[in-house]
C-alpha positions in Angstrom: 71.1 158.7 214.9 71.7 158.9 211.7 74.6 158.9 209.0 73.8 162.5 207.7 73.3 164.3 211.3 76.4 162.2 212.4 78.2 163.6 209.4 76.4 167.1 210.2 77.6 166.9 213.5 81.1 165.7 212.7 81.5 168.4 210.4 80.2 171.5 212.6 82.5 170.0 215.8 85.2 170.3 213.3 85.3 173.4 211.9 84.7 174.9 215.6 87.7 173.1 217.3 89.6 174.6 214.3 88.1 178.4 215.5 90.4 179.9 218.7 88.1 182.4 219.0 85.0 179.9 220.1 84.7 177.3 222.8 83.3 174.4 222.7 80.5 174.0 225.8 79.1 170.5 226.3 75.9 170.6 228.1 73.0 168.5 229.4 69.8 168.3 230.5 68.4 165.0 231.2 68.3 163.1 228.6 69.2 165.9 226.0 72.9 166.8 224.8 73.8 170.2 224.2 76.8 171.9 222.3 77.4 175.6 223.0 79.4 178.4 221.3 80.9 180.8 223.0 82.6 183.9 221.5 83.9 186.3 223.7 82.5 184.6 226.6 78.7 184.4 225.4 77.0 181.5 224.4 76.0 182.6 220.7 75.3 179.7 219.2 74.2 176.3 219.9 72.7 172.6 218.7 70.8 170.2 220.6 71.4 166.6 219.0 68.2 164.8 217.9 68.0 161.0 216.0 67.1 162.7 213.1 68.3 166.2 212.6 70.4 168.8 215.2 68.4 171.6 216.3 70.7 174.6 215.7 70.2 177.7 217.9 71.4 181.1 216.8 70.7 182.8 220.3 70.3 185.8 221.2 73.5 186.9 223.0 75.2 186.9 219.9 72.7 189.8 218.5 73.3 191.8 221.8 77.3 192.0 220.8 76.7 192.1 217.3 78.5 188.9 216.3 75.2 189.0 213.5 71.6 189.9 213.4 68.0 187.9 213.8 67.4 189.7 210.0 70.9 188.1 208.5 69.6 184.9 209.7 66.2 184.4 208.6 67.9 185.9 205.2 70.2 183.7 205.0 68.0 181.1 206.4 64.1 181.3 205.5 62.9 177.9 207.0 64.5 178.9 210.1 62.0 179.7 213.0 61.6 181.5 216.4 61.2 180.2 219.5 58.0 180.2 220.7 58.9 182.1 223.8 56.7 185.2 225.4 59.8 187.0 226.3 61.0 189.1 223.2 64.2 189.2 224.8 65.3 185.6 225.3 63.9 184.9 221.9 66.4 182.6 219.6 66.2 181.3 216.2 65.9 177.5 215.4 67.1 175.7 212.6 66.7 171.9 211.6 70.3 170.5 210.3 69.1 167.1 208.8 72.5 166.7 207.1 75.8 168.0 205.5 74.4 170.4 203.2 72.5 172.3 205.4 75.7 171.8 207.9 77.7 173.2 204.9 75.3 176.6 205.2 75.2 177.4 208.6 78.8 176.7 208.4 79.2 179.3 205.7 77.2 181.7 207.5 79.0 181.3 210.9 82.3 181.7 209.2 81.2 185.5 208.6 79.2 186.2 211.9 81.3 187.2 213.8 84.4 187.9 211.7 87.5 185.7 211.9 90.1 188.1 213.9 
């Protein structure tokens, strides 16, 4: 891994452990590590944890109870991507966090989807 995702990744656990409102999900799957988000009991968001870059996933359970919309992301995010699933309805968006910055972004946007209470 390196520095930048682990300083991506520091920086996302972070500000989430400091958010009552979300919990923290550790996941695996073989070989792959997972963080999930939960808010209000749904997974809404998620990263899988690559050498290079995390692979953010704004999913879709956090469009069906309106924590934000697929538009507001790829707004907010235009290199973002859907996933290449038939189903329309367990589509997700993907992002690449290669680093702080980008970190910094999602951050910014998560801080207003869904609303601190």
């Amino acid at each position: 891994e390196s520095q930048t995702v682990k300083t991506a990744c520091d920086d996302l656990l972070s500000y989430f452990a400091g958010r009552p409102d979300i919990v923290i999900k550790p996941q695996t799957s073989g070989p792959k590590k997972a963080i999930h988000f939960a808010w209000q009991g749904r997974d809404i968001f998620a990263f899988i944890a690559n050498r290079n870059w995390l692979l953010w996933y704004f999913r879709i359970p956090g469009v069906s109870i309106g924590a934000f919309t697929f538009d507001a992301v790829i707004n907010a995010f235009p290199e973002s991507d859907f996933t290449k699933r038939k189903d329309p309805n367990i589509r997700e968006i993907t992002l690449k966090i290669s680093g702080p910055s980008t970190a910094r972004k999602v951050l910014e946007f998560v801080h207003h989807h869904p609303k601190v209470s």
